[in-house]
py3Dmol code that shows the C-alpha trace and the ligand (Angstrom):
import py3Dmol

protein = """\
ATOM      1  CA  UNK A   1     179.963 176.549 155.107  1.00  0.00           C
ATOM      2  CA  UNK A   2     179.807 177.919 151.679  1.00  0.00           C
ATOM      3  CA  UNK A   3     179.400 174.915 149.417  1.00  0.00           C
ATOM      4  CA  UNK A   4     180.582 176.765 146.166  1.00  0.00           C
ATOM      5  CA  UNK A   5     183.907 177.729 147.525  1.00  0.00           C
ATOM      6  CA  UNK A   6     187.312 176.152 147.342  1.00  0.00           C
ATOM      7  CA  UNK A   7     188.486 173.912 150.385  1.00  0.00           C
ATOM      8  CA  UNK A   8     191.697 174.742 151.179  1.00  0.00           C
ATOM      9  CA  UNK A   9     194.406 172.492 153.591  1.00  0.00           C
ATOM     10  CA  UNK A  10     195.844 174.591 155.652  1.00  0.00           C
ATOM     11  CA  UNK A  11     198.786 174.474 157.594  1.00  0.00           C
ATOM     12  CA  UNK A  12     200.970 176.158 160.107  1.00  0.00           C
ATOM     13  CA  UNK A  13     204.924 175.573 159.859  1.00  0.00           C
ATOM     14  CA  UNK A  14     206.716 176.632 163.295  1.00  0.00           C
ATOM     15  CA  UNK A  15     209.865 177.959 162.025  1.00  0.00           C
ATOM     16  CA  UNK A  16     211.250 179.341 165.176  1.00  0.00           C
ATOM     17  CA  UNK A  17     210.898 179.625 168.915  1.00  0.00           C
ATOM     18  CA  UNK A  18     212.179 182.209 171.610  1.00  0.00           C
ATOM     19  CA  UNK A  19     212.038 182.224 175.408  1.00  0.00           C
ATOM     20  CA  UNK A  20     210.003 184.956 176.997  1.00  0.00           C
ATOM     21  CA  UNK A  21     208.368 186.359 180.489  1.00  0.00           C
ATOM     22  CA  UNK A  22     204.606 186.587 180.507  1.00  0.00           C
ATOM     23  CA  UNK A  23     205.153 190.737 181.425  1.00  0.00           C
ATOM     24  CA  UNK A  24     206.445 190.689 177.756  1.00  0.00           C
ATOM     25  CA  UNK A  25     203.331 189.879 176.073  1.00  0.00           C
ATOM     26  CA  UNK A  26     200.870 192.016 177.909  1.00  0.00           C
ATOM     27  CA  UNK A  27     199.790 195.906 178.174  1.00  0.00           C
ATOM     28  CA  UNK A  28     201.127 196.876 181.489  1.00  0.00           C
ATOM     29  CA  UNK A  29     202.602 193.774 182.518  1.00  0.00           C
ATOM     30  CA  UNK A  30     201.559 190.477 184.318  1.00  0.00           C
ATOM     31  CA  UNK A  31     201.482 190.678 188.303  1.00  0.00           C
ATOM     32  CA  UNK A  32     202.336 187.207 188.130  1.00  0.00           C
ATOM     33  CA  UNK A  33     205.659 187.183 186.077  1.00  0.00           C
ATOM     34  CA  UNK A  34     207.695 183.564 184.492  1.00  0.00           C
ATOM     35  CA  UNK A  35     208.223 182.016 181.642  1.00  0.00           C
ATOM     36  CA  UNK A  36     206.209 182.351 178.432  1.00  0.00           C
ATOM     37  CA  UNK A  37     207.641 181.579 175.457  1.00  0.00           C
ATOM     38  CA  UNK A  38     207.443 182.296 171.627  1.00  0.00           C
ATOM     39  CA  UNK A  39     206.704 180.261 168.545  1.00  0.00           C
ATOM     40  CA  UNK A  40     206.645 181.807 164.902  1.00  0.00           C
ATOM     41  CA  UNK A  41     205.082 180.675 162.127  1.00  0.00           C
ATOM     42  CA  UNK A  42     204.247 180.969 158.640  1.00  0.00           C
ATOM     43  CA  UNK A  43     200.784 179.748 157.181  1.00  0.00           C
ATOM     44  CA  UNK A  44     200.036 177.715 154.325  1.00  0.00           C
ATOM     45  CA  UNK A  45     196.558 177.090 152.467  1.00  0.00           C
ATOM     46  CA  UNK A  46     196.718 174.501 149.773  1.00  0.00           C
ATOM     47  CA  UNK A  47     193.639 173.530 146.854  1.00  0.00           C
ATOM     48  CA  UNK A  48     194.178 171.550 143.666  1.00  0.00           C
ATOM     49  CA  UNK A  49     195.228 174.589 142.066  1.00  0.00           C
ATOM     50  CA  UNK A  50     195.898 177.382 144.167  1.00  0.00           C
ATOM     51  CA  UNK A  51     198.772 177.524 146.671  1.00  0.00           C
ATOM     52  CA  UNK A  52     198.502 180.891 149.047  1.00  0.00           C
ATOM     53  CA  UNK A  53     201.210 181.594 151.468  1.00  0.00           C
ATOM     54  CA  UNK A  54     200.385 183.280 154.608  1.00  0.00           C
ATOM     55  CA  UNK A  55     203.375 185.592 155.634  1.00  0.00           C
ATOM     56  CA  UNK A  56     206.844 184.622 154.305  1.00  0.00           C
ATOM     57  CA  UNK A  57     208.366 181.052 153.803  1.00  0.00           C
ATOM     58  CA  UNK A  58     208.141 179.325 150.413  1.00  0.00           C
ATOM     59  CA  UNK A  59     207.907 179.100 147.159  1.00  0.00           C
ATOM     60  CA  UNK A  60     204.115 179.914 146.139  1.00  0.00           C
ATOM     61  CA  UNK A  61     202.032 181.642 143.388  1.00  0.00           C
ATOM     62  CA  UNK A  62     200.500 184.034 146.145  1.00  0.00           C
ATOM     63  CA  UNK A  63     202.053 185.324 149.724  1.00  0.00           C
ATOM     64  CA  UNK A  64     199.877 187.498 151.695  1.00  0.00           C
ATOM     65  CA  UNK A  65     201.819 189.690 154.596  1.00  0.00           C
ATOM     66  CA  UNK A  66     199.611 190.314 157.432  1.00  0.00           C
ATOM     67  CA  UNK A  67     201.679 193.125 158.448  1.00  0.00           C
ATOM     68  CA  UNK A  68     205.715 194.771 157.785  1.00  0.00           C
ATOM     69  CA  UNK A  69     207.100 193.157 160.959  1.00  0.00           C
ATOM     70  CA  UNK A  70     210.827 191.896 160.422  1.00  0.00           C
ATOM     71  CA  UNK A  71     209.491 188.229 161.712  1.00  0.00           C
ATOM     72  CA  UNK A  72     206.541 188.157 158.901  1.00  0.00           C
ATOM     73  CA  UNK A  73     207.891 189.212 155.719  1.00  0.00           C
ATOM     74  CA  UNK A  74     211.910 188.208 155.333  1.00  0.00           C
ATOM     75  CA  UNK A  75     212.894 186.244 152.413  1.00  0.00           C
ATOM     76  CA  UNK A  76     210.905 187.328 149.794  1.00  0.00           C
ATOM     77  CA  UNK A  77     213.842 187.072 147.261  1.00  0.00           C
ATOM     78  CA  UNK A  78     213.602 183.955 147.477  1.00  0.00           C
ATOM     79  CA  UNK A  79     209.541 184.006 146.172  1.00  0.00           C
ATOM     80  CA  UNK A  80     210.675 184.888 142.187  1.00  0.00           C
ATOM     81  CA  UNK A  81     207.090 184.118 140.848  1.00  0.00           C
ATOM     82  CA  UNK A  82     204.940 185.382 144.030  1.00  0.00           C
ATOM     83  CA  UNK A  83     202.457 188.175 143.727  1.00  0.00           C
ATOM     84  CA  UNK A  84     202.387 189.928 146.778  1.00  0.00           C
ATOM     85  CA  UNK A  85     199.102 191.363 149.006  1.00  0.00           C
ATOM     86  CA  UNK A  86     199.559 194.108 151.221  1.00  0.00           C
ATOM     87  CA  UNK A  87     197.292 196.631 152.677  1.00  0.00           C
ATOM     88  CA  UNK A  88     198.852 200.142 151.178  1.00  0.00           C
ATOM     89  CA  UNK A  89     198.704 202.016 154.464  1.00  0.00           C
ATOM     90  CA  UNK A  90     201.382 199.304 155.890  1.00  0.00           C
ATOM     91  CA  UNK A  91     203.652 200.916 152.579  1.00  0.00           C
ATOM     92  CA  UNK A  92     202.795 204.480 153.412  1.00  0.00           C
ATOM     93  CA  UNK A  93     203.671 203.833 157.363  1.00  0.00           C
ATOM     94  CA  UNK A  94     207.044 202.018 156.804  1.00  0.00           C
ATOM     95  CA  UNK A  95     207.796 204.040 154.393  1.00  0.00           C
ATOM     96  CA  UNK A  96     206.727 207.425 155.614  1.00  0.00           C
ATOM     97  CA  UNK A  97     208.042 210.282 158.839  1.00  0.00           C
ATOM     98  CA  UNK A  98     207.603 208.005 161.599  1.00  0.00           C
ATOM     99  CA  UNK A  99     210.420 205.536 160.481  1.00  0.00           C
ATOM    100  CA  UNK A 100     212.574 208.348 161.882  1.00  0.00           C
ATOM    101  CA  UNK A 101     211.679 207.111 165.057  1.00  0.00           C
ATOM    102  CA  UNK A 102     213.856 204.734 166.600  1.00  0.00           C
ATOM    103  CA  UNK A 103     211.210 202.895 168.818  1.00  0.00           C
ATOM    104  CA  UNK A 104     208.839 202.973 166.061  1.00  0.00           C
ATOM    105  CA  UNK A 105     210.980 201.564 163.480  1.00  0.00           C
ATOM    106  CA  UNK A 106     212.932 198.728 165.212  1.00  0.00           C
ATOM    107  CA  UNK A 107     210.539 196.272 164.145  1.00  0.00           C
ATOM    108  CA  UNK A 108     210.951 197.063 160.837  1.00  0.00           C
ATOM    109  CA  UNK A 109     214.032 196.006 158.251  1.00  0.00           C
ATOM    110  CA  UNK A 110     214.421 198.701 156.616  1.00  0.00           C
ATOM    111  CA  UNK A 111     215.869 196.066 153.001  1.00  0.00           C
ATOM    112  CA  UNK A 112     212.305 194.086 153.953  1.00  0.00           C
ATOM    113  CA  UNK A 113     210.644 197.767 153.431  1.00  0.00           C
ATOM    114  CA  UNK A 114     212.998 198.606 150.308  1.00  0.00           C
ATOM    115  CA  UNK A 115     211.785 195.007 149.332  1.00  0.00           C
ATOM    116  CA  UNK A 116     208.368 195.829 148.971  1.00  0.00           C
ATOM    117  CA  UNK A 117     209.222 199.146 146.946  1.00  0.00           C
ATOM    118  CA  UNK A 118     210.951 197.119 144.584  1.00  0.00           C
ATOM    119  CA  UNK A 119     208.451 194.184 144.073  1.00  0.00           C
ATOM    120  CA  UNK A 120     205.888 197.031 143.257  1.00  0.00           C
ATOM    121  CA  UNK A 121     208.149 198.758 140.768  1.00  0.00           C
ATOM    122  CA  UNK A 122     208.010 194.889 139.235  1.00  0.00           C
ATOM    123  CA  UNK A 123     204.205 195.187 139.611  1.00  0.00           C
ATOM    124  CA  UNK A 124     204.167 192.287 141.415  1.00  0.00           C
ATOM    125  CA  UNK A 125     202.709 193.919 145.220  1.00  0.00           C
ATOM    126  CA  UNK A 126     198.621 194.640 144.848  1.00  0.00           C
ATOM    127  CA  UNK A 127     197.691 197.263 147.305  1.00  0.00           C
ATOM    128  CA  UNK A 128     194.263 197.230 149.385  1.00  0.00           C
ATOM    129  CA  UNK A 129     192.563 200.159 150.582  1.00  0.00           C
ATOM    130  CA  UNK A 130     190.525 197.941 153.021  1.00  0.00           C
ATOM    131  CA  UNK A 131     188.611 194.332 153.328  1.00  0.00           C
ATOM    132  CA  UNK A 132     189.330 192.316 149.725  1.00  0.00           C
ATOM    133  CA  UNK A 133     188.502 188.299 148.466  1.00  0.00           C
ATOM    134  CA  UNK A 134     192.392 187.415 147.329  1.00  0.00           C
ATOM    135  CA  UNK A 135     190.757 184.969 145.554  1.00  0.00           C
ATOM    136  CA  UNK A 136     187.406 182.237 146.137  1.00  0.00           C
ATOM    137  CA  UNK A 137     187.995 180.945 150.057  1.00  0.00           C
ATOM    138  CA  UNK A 138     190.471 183.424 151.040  1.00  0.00           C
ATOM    139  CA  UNK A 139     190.001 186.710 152.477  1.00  0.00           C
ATOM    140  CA  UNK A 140     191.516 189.638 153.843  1.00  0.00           C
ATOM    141  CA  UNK A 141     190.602 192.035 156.913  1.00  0.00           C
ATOM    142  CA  UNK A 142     192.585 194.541 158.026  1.00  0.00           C
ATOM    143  CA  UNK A 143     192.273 195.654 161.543  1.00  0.00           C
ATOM    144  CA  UNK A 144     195.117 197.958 162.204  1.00  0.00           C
ATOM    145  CA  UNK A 145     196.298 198.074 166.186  1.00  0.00           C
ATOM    146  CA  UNK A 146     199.279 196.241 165.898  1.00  0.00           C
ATOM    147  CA  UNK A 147     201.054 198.430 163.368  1.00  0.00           C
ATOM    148  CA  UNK A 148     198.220 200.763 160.772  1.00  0.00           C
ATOM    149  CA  UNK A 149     198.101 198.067 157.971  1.00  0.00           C
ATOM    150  CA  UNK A 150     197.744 194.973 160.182  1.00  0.00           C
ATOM    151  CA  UNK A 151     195.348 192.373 158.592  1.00  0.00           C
ATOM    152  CA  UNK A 152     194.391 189.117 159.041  1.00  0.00           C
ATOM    153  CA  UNK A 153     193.703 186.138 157.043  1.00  0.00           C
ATOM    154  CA  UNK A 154     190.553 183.728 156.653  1.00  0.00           C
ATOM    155  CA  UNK A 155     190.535 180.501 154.681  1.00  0.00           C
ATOM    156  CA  UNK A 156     188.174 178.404 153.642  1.00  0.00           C
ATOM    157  CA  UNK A 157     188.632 174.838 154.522  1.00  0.00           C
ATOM    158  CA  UNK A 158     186.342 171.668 154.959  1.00  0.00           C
ATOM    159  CA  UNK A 159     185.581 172.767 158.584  1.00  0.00           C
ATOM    160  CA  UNK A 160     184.605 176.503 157.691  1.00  0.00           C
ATOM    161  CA  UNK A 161     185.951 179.201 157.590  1.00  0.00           C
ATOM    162  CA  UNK A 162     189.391 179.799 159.402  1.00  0.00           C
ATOM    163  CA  UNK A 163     190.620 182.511 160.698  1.00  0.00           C
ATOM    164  CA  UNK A 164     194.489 183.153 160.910  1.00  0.00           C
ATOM    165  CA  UNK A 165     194.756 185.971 163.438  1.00  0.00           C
ATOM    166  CA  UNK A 166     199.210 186.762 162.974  1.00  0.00           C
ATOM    167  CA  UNK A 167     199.584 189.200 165.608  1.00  0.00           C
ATOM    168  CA  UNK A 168     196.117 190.983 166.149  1.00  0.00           C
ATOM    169  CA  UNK A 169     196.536 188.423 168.458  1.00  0.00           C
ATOM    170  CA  UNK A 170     199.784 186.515 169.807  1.00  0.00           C
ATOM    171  CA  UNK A 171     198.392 184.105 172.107  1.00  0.00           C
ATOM    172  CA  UNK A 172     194.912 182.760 172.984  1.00  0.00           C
ATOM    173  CA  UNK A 173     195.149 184.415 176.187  1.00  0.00           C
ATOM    174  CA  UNK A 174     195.734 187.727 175.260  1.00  0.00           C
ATOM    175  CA  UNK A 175     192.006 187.437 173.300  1.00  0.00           C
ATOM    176  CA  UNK A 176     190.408 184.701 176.068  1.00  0.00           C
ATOM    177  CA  UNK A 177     191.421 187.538 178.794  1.00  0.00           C
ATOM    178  CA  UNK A 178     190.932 190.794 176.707  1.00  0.00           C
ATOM    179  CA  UNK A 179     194.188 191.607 177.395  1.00  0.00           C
ATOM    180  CA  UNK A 180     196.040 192.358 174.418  1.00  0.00           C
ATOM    181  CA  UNK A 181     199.934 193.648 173.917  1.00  0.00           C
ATOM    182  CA  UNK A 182     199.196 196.250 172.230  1.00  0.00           C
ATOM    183  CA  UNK A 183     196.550 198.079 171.165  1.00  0.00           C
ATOM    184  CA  UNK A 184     194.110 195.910 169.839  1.00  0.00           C
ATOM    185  CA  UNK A 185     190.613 195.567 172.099  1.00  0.00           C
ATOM    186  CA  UNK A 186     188.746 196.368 168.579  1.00  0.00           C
ATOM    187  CA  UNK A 187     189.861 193.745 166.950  1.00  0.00           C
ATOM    188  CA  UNK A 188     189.508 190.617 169.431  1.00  0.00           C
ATOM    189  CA  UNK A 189     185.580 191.580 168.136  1.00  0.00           C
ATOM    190  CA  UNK A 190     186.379 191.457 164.715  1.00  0.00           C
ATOM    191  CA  UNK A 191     188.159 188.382 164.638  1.00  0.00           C
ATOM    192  CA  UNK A 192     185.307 186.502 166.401  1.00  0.00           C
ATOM    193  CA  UNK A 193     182.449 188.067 163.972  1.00  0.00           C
ATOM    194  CA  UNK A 194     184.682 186.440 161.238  1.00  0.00           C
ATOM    195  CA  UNK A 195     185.203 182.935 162.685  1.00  0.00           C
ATOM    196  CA  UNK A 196     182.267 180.364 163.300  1.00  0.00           C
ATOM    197  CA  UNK A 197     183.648 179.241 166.659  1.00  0.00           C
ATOM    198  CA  UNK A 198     186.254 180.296 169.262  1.00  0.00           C
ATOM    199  CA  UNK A 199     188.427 177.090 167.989  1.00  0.00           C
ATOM    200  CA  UNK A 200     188.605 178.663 164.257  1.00  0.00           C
ATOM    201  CA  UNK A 201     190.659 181.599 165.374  1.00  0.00           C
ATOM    202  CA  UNK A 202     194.348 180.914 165.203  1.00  0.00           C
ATOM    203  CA  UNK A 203     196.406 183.352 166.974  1.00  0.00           C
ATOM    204  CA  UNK A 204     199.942 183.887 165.518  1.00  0.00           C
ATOM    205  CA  UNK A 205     202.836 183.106 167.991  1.00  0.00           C
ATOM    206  CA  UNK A 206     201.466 180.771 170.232  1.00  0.00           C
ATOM    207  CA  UNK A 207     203.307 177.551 171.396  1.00  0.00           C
ATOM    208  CA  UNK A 208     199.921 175.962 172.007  1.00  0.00           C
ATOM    209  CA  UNK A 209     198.566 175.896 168.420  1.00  0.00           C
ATOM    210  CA  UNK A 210     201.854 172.934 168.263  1.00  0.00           C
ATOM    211  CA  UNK A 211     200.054 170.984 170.413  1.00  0.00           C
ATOM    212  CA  UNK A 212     196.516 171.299 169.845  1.00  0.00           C
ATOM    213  CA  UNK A 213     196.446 170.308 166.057  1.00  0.00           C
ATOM    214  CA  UNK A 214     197.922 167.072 164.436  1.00  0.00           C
ATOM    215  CA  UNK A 215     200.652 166.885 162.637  1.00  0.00           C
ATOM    216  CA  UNK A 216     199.699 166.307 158.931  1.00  0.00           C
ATOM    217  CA  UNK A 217     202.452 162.705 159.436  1.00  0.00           C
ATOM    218  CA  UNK A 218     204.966 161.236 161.896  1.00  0.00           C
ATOM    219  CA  UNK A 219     208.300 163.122 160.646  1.00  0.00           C
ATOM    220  CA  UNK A 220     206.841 166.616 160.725  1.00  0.00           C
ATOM    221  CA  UNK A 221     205.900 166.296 164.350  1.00  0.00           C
ATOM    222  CA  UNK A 222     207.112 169.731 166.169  1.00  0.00           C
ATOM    223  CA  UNK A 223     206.792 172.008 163.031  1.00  0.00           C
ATOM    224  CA  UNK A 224     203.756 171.334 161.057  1.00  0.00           C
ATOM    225  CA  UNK A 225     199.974 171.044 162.317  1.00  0.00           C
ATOM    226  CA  UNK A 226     196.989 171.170 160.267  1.00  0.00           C
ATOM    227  CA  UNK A 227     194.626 173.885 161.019  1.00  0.00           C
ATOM    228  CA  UNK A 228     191.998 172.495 158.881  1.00  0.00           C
ATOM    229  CA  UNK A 229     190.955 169.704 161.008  1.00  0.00           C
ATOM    230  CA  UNK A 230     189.227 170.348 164.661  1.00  0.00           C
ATOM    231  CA  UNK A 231     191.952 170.954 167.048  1.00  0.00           C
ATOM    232  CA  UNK A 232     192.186 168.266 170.224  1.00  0.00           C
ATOM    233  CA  UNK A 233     190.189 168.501 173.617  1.00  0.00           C
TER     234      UNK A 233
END
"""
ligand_1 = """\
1
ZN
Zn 204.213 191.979 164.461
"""
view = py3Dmol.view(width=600, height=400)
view.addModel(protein, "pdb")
view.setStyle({"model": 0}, {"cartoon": {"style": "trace"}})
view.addModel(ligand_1, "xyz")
view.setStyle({"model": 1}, {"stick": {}})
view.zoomTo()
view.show()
């Protein structure tokens, strides 16, 4: 642990589920099809004086999107004071020839994109051009795989280093098995070369992160955990 850096609470805050089939969630399909569902989340890391919000939610001074994805980035009109941190081939992609592409774009909003081009007319979107420190005790990595500008998150908290994966990796399995849904072998490796153990990787639509960290008190039970603690088991 880095003794000089910021410890930052973090939390995840399920704001959604979804039913799904395991073949959903896995290159080529699963031989042994049924249900797997979906959680999604947003990510929040909290110090005395620095609130950073992991993929859209809330009101905060900083918001990080991982990626473009519809499910990761709506509401940002809602975010009047938030600087925005995006990896500027995830601009170039969504806004660039292969949006004419209906299979390629339908994960996309194309107002969310539009969004973005007008929060960085406001100057308020910084651009990377690769691996950055947002600030002391939060970093960025960007992977690709998923879609080109796909990065993911690592906080600093009082158990290490954290490492919120968003979708370089949905589930635990998909990472535990090497089996990833889509293209993203590569980055399994990088995750674990940033996070001190297997249990500091978060991955970011999986219903088992609910029950594997406490909820931070009684009444948020079912949509907050703390990731900053040592999950159960
Ligand atoms: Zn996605």
């Amino acid at each position: 642990m880095d003794t000089h850096l910021p410890e930052y609470e973090l939390y995840a805050i399920r704001y959604a589920e979804r039913d799904a089939r395991r073949s959903d969630h896995f290159i080529g399909g699963d031989p042994h099809d049924g249900p797997m569902p979906m959680d999604y989340f947003v990510w929040v890391a909290i110090a005395p004086h620095h609130t950073v919000v992991i993929d859209t939610g809330f009101t905060a001074e900083d918001v990080v999107l991982t990626h473009m994805h519809y499910d990761h980035v709506g509401n940002f009109h809602r975010l009047p004071n938030a600087r925005f941190h995006l990896q500027e081939v995830e601009l170039h992609y969504t806004t660039g020839r292969h949006m004419r592409h209906p299979f390629l774009a339908r994960s996309f909003e194309v107002e969310d994109v539009i969004g973005i081009v007008r929060l960085n007319f406001a100057q308020r979107v910084k651009l990377y051009d690769g691996p950055a420190e947002l600030s002391p005790g939060i970093t960025l990595h960007p992977v690709g795989g998923h879609t080109p500008g796909m990065q993911f998150v690592r906080v600093h908290t009082s158990r290490g280093w954290v490492v919120l994966a968003s979708d370089v990796t949905h589930y635990y399995e998909n990472m535990e098995a090497g089996r990833p849904f889509t293209a993203a072998f590569e980055a399994y490796d990088t995750l674990r070369a940033h996070a001190p153990s297997p249990h500091h990787i978060i991955p970011g639509h999986d219903p088992l992160v609910m029950r594997q960290y406490p909820a931070p008190r009684s009444q948020l039970e079912g949509v907050v955990v703390r990731l900053d603690v040592m999950p159960r088991g």
